[in-house]
N, C-alpha and C positions, 0 to 999 in steps of 0.2 A: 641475409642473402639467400634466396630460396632458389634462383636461378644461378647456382652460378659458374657452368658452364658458359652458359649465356654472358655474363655478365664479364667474367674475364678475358672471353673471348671477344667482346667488343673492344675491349680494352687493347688486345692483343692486334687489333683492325688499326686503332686508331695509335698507339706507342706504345713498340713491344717491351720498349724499356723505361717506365712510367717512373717518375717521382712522386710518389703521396707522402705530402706534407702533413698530414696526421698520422701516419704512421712513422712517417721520421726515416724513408728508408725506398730501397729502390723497389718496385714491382716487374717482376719478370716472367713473359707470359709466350715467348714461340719456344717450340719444341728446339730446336737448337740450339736456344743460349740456356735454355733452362738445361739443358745437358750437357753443355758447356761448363756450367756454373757447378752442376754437379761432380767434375771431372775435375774442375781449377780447386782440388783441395788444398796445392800450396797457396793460389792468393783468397780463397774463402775459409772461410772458420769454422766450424762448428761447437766452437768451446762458448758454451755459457755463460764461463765463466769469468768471462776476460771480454774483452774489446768493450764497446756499447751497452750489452748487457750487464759484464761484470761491472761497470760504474753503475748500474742502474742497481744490482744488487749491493754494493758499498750503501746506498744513500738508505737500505731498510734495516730492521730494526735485526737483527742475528737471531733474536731469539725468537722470534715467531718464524723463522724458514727454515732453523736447523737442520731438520730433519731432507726436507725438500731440497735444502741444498747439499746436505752429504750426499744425495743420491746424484742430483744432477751433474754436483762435481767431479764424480768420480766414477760415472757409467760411460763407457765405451762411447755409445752413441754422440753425446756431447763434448768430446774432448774430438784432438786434434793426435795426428801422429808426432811421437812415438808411443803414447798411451794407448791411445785407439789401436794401435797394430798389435801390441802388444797383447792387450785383454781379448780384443777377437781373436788371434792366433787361438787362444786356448779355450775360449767358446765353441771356436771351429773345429777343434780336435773332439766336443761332446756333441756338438750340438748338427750334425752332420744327416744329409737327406736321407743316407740309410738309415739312421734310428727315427727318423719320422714316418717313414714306410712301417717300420714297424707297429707304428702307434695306428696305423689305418684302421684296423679291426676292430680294434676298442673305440673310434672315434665313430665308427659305424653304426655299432653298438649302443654310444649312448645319441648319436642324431635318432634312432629308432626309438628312443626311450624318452625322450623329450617331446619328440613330436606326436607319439600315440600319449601321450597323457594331457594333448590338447584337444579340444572337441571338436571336431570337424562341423562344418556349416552354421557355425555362428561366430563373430566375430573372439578372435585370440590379442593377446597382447604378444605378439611376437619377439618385441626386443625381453621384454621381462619373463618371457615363458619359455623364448631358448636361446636368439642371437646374443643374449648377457650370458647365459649360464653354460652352451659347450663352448666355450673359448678357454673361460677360466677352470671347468671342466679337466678340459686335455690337458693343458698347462698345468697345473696343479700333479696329476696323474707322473703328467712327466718329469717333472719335480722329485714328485717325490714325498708332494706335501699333504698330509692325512685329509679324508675326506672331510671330519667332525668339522674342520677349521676354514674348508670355503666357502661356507656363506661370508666369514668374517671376512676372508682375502678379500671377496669378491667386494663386498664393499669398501674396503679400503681402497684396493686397489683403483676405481670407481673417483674416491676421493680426489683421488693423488692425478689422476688423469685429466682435473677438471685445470689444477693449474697448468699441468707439463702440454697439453693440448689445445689452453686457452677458448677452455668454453667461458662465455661471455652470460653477462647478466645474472650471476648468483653473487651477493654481495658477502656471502658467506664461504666463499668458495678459497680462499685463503687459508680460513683455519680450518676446513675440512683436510685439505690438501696436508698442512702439516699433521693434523692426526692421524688422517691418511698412511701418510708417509712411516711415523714415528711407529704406528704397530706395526707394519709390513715389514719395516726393516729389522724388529727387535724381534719379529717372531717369525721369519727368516735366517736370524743370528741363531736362533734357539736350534731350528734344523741343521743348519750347519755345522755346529756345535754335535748333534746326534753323530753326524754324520760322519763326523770325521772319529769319533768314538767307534762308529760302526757301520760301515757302508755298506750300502743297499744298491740294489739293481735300479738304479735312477738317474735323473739327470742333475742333481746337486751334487750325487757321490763322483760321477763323471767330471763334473767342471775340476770338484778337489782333487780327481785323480792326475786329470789334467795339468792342473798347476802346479802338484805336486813334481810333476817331469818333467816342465819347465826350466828353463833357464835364467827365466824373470821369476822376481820375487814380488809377491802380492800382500799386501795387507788385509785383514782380516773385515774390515770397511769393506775394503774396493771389493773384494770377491762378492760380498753381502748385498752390496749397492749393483753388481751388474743381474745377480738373481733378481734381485727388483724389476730391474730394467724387464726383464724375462715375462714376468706375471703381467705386469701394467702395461707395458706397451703391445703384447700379444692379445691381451684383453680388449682392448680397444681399439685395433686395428681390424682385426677377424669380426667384432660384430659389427663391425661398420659395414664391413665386405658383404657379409651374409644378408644384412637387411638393405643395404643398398641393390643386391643381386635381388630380391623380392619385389622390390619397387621397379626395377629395369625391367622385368620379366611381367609383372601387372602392366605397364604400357606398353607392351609390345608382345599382348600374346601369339601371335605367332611365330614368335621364338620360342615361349614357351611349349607348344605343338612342335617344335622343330626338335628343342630336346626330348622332350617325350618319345618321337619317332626316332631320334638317334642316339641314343644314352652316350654315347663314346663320345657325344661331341663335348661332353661335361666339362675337363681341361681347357677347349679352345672357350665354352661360354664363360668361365672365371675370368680366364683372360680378357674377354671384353668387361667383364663387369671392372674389374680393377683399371681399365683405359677408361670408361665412359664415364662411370662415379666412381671414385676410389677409396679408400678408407681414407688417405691423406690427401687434404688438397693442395698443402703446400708445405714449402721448407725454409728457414730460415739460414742465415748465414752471415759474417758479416766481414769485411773486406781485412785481410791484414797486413797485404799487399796492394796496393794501385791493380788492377788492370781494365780491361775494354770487353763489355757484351754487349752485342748487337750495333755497335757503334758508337757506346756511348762508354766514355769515361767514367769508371766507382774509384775514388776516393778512398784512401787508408781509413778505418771504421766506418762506412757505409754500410748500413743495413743492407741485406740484400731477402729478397721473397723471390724463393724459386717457385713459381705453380702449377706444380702437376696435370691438374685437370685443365692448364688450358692450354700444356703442351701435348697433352694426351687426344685434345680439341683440334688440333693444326692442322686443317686442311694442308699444308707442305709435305706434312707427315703420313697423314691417313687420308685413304679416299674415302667421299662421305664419312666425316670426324664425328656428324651427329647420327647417323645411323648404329641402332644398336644391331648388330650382325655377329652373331654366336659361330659362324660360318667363318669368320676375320680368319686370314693366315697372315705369318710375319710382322703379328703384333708386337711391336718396340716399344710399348707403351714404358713410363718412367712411375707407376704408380709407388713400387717400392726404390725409387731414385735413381741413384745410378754413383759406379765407379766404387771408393773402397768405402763408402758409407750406403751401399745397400742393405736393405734390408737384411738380415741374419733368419727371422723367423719368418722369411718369406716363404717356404716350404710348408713349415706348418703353416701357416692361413692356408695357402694355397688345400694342402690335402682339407682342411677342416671344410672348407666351401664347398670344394670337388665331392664330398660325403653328402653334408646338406642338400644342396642340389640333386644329386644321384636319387636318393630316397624322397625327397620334395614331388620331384617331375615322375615318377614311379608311383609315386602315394595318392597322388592330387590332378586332378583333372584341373582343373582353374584355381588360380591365385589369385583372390579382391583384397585390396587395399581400401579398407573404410576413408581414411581420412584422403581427401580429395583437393587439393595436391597433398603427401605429407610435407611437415616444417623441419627444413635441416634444423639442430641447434646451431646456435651464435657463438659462432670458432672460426680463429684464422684459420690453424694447420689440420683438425682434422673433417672428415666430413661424414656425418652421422646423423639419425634424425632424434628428433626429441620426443615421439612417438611413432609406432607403428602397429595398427590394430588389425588384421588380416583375417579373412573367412576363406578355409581353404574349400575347394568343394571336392569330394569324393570323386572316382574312374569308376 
């Protein structure tokens, strides 16, 4: 689906609350139920591990998911409260927009250092030259985790993202996922293990300081499996953003001219980038209570697909929904979702973008995108392309 704005927002025209019968589950596409749906945490799910899913995971084989599923089962993200309240309570206490502020200058730093070691006026591999490498980059830094070992994260991490994000068409994407998985999380275990022998000014020593003064008690898994969470989903959200923000800004140069003459507007253009193409296109969920969106009856274990970009699309919501306009105020967009399963590292993408951009539109008089359209990859929830070849040209 290379349209697919377009394409769920027809959807979104013709039934906001769609049944696909290949999907096995509901399609939910206006900006108010999809915000609705993200707000109804007591009758929707998020545990993987259980309703729909969990019998889908019963019917495989344990040993080839092990790994993928200690992580899935027991990171924040995918569980439901009182798990979920519990582990982000003490994510929240390290993980806090003041130490991301902190990290700006370093993130500065290396957006300058990645992008002068590209050549200007000939075609760049943009995602493999930087939108892969500052994400995993900062994360890492903030971790805590040595530089020698991220190229390894970075692939792994890479691995484990193809299952948890369902990119589509690698038939092999299974058993990367759990190798993936298996080293991230065992050389993870290993840091935290340092860590707690001798803590460092970082954010793993942080999370164990954390839980350390807690009142809930944590297992040495769970704490291990939410760092996970931390590398790979941070990784794969933020390059999305950044090259998705390249591709928005190549059709629509005159935004690009717009930032250039306003640098300040950097904040407001992220925020349209993350409303118009987002890192995520969509969410899943699945009923574990009865109730009603948009009018329509979900059933106890109904799939549900919240989608962001085609509520982020909803003319009810935004004037002109397809206009890219870096100028937007009282953007509501739901790109990082909504209610007590938003996003956590939504700050950091946010600064990491706000960096790239700042020094991009400063650096670069014009941004071409070689490939003509680029091809998202084949994935429900996230949205990212499978190449991006870019010529910047010089001010």
């Amino acid at each position: 689906m290379n349209q697919p704005a377009q394409f769920y927002g027809a959807l979104r025209e013709h039934s906001p609350v769609y049944f696909n019968a290949r999907w096995n589950g509901w399609i939910v596409t206006t900006y108010d139920d999809v915000t609705s749906g993200f707000r109804a945490h007591e009758q929707l799910s998020s545990d993987r591990m259980a309703g729909p899913w969990g019998e889908d995971y019963a019917l495989q084989d344990p040993s080839l998911h092990e790994y993928v599923y200690k992580i899935l089962s027991q990171s924040f993200v995918w569980r439901d409260p009182p798990f979920q309240t519990r582990v982000r309570n003490v994510l929240n206490k390290a993980f806090i927009p003041r130490s991301v502020e902190l990290l700006r200058p370093r993130a500065r730093r290396l957006v300058a250092e990645l992008i002068e070691a590209l050549p200007a006026g000939e075609p760049v591999d943009f995602l493999g030259g930087f939108a892969f490498h500052l994400p995993v980059m900062v994360i890492c830094e903030y971790l805590g985790i040595p530089g020698e070992a991220r190229e390894n994260v970075k692939q792994w991490s890479d691995w484990l993202s193809g299952v948890v994000f369902v990119h589509g068409h690698d038939p092999d994407r299974e058993r990367k996922a759990e190798e993936g998985a298996r080293s991230l999380f065992e050389y993870v275990r290993s840091i935290v293990h340092e860590r707690r022998r001798t803590p460092q000014d970082d954010l793993i020593s942080a999370i164990l300081a954390a839980q350390d003064d807690s009142e809930d008690s944590f297992t040495e898994d769970e704490i291990v499996a939410n760092i996970v969470l931390l590398v790979f989903a941070g990784h794969e959200t933020t390059m999305n953003l950044i090259s998705n923000g390249v591709a928005a800004f190549w059709r629509n140069p005159e935004q690009w001219r717009r930032l250039q003459e306003h640098p300040a507007m950097v904040r407001h253009a992220v925020e349209e980038i993350l409303r118009v193409d987002g890192p995520l296109r969509a969410t899943a969920r699945w009923a574990r209570q009865p109730l009603e969106l948009g009018g329509t009856e979900i059933k106890l274990n109904d799939r549900v697909l919240l989608v962001q970009i085609a509520a982020n699309h909803d003319p009810t919501a935004f004037a002109e929904p397809n206009r890219f306009d870096i100028g937007r105020t009282g953007n509501r967009h739901v790109a990082f979702a909504a209610g007590i399963h938003t996003c956590l590292g939504a700050p950091l993408a946010r600064m990491e973008s706000q960096e790239a951009f700042s020094y991009l539109s400063e650096r670069f008089d014009v941004v071409e995108v070689v490939e003509d359209p680029p091809r998202y990859r084949p994935a429900i929830a996230s949205g990212g392309f499978e190449q991006l070849h870019v010529i910047f040209r010089e001010r």
